[in-house]
Legacy VTK file of the C-alpha trace (Angstrom):
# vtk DataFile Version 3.0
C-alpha trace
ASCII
DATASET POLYDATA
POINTS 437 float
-8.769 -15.672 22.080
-9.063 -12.429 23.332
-7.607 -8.329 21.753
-4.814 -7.437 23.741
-4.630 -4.980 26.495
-4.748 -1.329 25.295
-0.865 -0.614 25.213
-0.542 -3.783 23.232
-3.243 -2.371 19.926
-1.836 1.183 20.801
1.593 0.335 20.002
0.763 -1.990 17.280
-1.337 1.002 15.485
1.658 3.093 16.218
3.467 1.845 13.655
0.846 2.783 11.188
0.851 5.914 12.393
5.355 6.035 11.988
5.400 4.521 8.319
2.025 5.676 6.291
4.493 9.007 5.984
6.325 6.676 3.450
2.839 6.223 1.888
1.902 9.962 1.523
4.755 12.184 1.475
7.041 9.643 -0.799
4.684 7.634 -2.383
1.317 9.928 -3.059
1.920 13.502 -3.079
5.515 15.314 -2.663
8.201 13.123 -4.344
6.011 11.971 -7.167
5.894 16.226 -8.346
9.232 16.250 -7.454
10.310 13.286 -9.476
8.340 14.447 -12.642
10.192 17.848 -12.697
13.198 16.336 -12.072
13.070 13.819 -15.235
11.749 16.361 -17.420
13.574 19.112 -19.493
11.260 21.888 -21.648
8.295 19.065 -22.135
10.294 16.357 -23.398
9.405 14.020 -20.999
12.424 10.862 -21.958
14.800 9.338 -19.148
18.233 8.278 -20.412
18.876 5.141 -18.367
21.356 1.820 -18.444
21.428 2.321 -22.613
17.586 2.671 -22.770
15.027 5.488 -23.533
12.517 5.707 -21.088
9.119 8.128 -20.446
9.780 8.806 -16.994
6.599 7.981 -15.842
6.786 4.560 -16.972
10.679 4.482 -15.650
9.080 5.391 -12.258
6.038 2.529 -12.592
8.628 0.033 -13.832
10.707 0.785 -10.679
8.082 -0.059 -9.024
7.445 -3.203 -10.182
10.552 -4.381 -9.929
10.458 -3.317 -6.218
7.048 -5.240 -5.754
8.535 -8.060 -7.159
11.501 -8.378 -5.030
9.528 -7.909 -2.222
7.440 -10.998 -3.205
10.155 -12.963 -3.758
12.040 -12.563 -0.839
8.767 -12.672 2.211
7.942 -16.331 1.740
11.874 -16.779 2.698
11.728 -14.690 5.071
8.258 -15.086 6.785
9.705 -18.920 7.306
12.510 -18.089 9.310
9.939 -15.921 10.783
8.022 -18.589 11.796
10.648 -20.992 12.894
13.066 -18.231 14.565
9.885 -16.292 15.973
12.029 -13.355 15.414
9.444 -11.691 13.458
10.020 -8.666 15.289
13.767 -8.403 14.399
12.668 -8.474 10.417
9.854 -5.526 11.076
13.064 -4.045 13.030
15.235 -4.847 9.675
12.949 -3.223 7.150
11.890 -0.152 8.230
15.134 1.099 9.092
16.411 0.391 5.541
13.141 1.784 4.120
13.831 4.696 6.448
17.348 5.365 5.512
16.281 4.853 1.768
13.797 8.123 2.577
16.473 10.098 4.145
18.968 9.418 1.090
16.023 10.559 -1.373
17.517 14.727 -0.027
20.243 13.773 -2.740
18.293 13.169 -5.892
18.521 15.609 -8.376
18.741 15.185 -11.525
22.095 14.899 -12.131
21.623 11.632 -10.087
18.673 9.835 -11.613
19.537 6.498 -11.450
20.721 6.742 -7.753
17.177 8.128 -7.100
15.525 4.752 -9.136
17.796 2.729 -6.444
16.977 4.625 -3.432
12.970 4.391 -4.533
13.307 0.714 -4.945
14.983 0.660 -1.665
12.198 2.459 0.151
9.245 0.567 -1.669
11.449 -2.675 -0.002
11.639 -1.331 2.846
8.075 -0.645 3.487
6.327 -3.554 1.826
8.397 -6.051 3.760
7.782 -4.631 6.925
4.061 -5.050 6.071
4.460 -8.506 6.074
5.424 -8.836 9.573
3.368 -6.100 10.825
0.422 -7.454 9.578
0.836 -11.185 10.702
0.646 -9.666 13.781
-3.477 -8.891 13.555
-4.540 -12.072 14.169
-1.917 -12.075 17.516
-3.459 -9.292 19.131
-6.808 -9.181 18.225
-9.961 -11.649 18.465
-11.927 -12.235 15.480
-15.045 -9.680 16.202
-12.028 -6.877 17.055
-10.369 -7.173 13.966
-12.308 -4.860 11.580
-12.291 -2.473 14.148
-8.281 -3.116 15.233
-7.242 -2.779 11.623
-9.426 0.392 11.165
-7.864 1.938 14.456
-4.412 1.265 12.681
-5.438 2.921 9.181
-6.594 5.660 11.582
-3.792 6.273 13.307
-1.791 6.392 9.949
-3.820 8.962 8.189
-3.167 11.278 11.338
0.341 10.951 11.545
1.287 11.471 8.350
-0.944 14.295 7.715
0.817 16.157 10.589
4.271 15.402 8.586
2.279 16.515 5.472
1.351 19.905 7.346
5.319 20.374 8.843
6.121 19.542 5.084
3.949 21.993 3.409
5.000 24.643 5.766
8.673 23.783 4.381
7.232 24.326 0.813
4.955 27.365 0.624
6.865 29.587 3.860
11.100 28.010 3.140
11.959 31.599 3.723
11.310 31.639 6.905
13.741 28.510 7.098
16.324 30.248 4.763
15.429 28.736 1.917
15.285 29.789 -1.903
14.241 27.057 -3.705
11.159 24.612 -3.391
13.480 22.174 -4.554
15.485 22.423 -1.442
12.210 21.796 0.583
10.740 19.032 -0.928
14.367 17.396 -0.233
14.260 18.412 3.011
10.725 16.585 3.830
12.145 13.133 2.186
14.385 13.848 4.964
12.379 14.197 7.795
10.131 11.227 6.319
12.622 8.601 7.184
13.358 10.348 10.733
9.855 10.085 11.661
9.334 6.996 10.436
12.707 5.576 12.142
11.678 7.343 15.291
8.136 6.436 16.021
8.370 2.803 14.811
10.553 2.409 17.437
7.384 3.225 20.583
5.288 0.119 18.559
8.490 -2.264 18.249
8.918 -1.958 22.562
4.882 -2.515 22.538
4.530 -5.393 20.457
5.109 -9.072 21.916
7.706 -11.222 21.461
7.558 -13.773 18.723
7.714 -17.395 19.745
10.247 -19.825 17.959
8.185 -23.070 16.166
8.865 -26.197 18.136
9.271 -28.099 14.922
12.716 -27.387 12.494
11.917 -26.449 9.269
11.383 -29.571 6.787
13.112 -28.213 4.155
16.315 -25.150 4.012
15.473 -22.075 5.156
15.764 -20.797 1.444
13.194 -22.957 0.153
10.709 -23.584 3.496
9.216 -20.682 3.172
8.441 -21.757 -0.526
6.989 -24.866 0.822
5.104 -23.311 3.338
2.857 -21.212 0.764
2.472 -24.347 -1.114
0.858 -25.851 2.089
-1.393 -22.633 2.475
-2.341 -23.053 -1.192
-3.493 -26.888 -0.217
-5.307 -25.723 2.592
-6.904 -22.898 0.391
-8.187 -26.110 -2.046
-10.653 -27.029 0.741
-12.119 -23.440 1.885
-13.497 -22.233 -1.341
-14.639 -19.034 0.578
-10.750 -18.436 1.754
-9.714 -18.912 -2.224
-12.549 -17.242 -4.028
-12.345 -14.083 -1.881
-8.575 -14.218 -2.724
-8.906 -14.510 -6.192
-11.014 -11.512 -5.899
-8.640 -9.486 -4.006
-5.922 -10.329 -6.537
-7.889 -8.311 -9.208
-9.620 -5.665 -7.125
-5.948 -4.848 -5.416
-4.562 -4.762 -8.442
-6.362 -2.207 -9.487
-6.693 -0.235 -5.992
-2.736 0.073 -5.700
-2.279 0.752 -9.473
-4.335 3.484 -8.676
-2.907 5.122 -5.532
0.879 4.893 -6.945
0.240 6.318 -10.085
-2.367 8.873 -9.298
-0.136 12.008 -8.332
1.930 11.260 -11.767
-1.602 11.230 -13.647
-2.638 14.726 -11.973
0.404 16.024 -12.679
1.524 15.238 -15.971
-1.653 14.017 -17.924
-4.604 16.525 -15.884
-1.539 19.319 -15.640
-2.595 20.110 -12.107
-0.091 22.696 -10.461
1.906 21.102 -7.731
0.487 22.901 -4.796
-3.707 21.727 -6.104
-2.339 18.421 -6.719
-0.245 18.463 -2.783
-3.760 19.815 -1.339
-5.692 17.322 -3.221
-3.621 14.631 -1.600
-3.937 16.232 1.358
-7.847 15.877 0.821
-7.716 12.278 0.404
-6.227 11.726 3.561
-8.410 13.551 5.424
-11.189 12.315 4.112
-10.058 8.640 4.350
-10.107 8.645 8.163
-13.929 8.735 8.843
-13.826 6.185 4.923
-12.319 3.837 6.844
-14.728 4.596 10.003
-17.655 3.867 7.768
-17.020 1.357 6.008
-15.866 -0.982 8.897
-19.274 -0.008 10.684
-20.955 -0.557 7.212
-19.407 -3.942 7.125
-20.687 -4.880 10.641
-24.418 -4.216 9.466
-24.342 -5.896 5.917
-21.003 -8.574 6.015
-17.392 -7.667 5.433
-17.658 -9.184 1.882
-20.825 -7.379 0.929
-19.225 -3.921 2.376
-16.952 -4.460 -0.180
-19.016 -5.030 -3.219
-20.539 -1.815 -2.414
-16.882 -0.496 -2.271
-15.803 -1.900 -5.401
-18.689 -0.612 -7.183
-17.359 2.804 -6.092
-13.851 2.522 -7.644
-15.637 1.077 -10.917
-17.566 4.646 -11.522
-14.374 6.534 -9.985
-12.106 5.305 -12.955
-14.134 5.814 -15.205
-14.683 9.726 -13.925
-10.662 9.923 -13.924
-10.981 8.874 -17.470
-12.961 11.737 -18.734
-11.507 14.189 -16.140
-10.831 16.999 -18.286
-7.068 19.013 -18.712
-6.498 21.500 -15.792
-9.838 20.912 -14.270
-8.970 21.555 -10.864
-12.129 21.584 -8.947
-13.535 18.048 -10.682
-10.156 16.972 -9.377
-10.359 17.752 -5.905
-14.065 16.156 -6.085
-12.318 13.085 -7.742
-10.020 12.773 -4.917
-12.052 13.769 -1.878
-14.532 10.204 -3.140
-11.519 8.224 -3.682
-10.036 9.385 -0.343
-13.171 7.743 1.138
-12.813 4.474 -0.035
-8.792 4.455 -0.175
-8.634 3.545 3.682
-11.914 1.370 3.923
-10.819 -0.929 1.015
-7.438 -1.481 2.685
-8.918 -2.089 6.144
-11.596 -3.925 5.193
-9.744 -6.597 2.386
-7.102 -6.655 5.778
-9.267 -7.836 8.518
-11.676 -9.820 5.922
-8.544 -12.044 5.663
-7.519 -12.495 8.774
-11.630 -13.388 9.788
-11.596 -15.916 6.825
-7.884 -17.737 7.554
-8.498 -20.831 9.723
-7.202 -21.063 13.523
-3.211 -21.180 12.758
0.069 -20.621 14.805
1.803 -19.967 11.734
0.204 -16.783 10.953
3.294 -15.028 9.205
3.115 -18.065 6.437
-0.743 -17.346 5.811
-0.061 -13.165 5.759
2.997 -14.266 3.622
0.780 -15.986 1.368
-1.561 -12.623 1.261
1.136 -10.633 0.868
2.715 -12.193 -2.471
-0.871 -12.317 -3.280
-0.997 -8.821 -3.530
2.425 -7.369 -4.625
2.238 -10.104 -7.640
-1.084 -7.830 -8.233
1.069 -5.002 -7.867
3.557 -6.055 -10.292
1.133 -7.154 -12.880
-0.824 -3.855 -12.562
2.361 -1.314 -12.278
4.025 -2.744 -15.374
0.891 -3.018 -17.148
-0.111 0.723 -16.654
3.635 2.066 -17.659
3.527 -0.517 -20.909
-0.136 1.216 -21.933
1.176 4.599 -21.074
4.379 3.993 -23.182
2.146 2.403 -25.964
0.281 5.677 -25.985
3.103 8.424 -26.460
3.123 9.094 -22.604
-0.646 9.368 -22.427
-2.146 7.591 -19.370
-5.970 7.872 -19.706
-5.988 4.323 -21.456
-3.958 3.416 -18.683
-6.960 4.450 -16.404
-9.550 3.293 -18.122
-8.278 -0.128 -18.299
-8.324 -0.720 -14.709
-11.747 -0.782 -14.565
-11.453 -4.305 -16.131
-9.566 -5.143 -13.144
-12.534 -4.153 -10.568
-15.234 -5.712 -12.376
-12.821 -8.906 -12.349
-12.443 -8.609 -8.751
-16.231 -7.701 -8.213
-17.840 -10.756 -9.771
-15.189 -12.468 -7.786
-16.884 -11.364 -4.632
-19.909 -12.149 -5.623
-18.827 -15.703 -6.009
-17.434 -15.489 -2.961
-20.777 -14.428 -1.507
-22.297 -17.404 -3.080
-19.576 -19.401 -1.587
-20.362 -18.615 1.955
-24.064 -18.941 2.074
-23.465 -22.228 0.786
-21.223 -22.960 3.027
-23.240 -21.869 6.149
-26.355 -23.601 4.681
-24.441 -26.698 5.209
-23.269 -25.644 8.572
-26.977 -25.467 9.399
-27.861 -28.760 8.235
LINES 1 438
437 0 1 2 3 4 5 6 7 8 9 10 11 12 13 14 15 16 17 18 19 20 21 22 23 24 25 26 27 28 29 30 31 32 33 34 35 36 37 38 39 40 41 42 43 44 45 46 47 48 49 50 51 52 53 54 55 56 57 58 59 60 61 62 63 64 65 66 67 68 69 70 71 72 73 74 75 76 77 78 79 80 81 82 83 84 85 86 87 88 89 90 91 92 93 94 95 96 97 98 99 100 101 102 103 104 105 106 107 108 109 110 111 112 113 114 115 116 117 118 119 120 121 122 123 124 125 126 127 128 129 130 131 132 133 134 135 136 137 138 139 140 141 142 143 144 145 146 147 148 149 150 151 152 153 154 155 156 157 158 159 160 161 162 163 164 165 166 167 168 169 170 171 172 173 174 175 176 177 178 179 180 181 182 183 184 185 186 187 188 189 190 191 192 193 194 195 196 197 198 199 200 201 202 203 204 205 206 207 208 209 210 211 212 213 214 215 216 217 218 219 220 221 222 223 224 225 226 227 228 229 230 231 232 233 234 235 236 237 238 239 240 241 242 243 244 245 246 247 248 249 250 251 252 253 254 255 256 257 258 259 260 261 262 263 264 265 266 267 268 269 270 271 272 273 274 275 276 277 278 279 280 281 282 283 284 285 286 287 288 289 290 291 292 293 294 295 296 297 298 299 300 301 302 303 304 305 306 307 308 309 310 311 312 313 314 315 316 317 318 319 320 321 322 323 324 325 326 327 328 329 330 331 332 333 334 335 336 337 338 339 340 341 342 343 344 345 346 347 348 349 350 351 352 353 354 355 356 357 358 359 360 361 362 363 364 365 366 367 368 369 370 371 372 373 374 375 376 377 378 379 380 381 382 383 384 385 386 387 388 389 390 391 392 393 394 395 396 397 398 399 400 401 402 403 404 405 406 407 408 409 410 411 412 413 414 415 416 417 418 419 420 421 422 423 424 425 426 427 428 429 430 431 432 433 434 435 436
């Protein structure tokens, strides 16, 4: 096949560009400093929820988790009616305006309203996972297979630009809200959860016009639509029985992910509550990372054209490895080994993401039903997600609210994932030895 026309990959990076604001503003940098003033009172750091004593940082990874998990529940359903109703579109449509609205509604946490703050948080995680789903099925749609690294980067791209101009408009809210009429910072940071889910709503619409219509499956589901989609992985997972490249590589992204997204949700809590960096280092750090992800993600896909997608990301992996352990021995208010800490995992945030995207969709055989097979990706990861999220808060709870163990336990996770790859590697060279025979 070949990429789409330029309006086509324009519109579908678009919508990178429209929702990574969920990613930064909501999920990385302001409500995160936000949240853990909010939930705590003089240093005592407990959360009085549903009957139950919480530390608040493990309330917030547990939310998580039990977002995560929803949303891998509910995308094989829905990636099967997908599928069948080609209506995949109308879902992507579905999700980021609830995720959207969920970032808007975020203006009336306080914390006098904690629990409706846990909802609205699990409503916006929702929101913006599930969209994934369909956004990403749409990849191998638009893009042949020698474009995709470079496709998927140019959406990564886009997203670190956009939301660092929201990030700018939002820090401008922070450290000038008198010139807005403002007289507390609390007031601004409510403000930008606000104008998250307006930009989000608003741009996503300019990539929904530009992407292509989805074409309903000839054939009726087998089975109801509640259990199809169900079926459907079960298929992928017979398919993956016979390509051990496909299954090794995703056994390694189950571990490596894990750890990667464990990472990036909880690292603004870590700064913040366990490295006691002030809230404007710990926004500009953030800040940092997205900057310097743009030309990661730049490097690493032209790194992966020179050496192989799967050994760009041993290389990558490696990286993570040493960076946990440096978060580890960080020490307490050190703000400059902080902003070196984030500026290297900055670089490799965006490249891993890109690069374990478009490896995928290179490895997955010739399909129509590509929503199933990014379904199957998908629960891949957010089971990852689940695993590692609940795992992290459990360690940090088991530690009186420390979360270095916490950190240095996910290295276990990347060394899983990285002798994964390599078996991976070992996979495919036997495989194309074959194919040479």
């Amino acid at each position: 096949m070949q990429t789409a026309d330029k309006k086509v990959v324009r519109g579908w990076a678009m919508y990178d560009w429209a929702n990574s604001v969920y990613n930064l503003v909501i999920t990385s940098t302001m409500f995160p400093a936000y949240y853990e003033a909010v939930t705590s009172n003089n240093g005592d750091n407990n959360v009085q929820l549903f009957g139950r004593t919480f530390v608040n940082i493990s309330l917030y990874n547990y939310a998580l988790g039990i977002a995560f998990l929803i949303v891998a529940i509910m995308s094989p359903i829905l990636s099967s009616i997908a599928d069948y109703k080609g209506n995949k579109k109308a879902f992507l449509r579905f999700f980021y305006t609830v995720g959207s609205i969920a970032c808007s509604g975020l203006y009336f946490f306080d914390s006098t309203h904690v629990g409706l703050g846990i909802f609205l948080v699990i409503l916006a995680c929702i929101g913006y996972w599930s969209s994934l789903v369909f956004y990403n099925s749409y990849l191998p749609e638009i893009a042949s297979v020698e474009d995709r690294d470079k496709v998927s980067a140019k959406g990564f791209t886009m997203g670190y630009i956009g939301s660092v101009i929201l990030q700018i408009i939002c820090f401008v809210l922070l450290f000038k809200k008198e010139w807005f009429g403002l007289s507390k910072e609390s007031q601004s940071l409510q403000i930008s959860f606000l104008l998250v889910g307006i930009w989000w709503f608003s741009f996503a619409q300019y990539a929904l016009k530009a992407l292509p219509t989805g074409i309903a499956s000839a054939n009726r589901p087998q089975y109801g639509v509640l259990t199809n989609g169900f079926i459907e992985l079960k298929k992928v997972w017979q398919q993956l029985s016979t390509m051990q490249v496909l299954k090794r590589y995703l056994i390694a992204f189950f571990f490596y992910n894990m750890g990667v997204q464990t990472v990036m949700l909880a690292a603004t809590l870590y700064g913040k509550s366990e490295l006691a960096i002030p809230t404007t280092n710990l926004i500009i750090s953030i800040l940092l990372i997205q900057l310097v992800a743009i030309p990661g993600a730049t490097l690493i896909s032209k790194l992966s054209s020179k050496i192989g997608n799967l050994q760009a990301l041993v290389v990558v992996i490696f990286i993570w490895i040493a960076l946990c352990v440096a978060g580890y021995l960080l020490p307490k208010g050190g703000i400059n080994a902080f902003y070196c800490l984030a500026a290297c995992v900055g670089f490799v945030m965006g490249g891993v993401q890109s690069l374990s995207r478009s490896t995928y969709a290179k490895l997955m055989p010739e399909t129509k039903d590509t929503t199933s097979f990014f379904s199957f990706f998908d629960v891949t990861e957010k089971i990852a997600i689940v695993i590692g999220m609940f795992g992290y808060g459990f360690i940090t709870e088991l530690a009186g609210g420390s979360q270095r163990n916490s950190v240095l336990s996910l290295t276990v996770l990347f060394i899983i994932g990285l002798l994964a790859l390599l078996f991976t590697i070992q996979a495919q060279k036997k495989q194309l030895k074959h194919a040479t025979i």
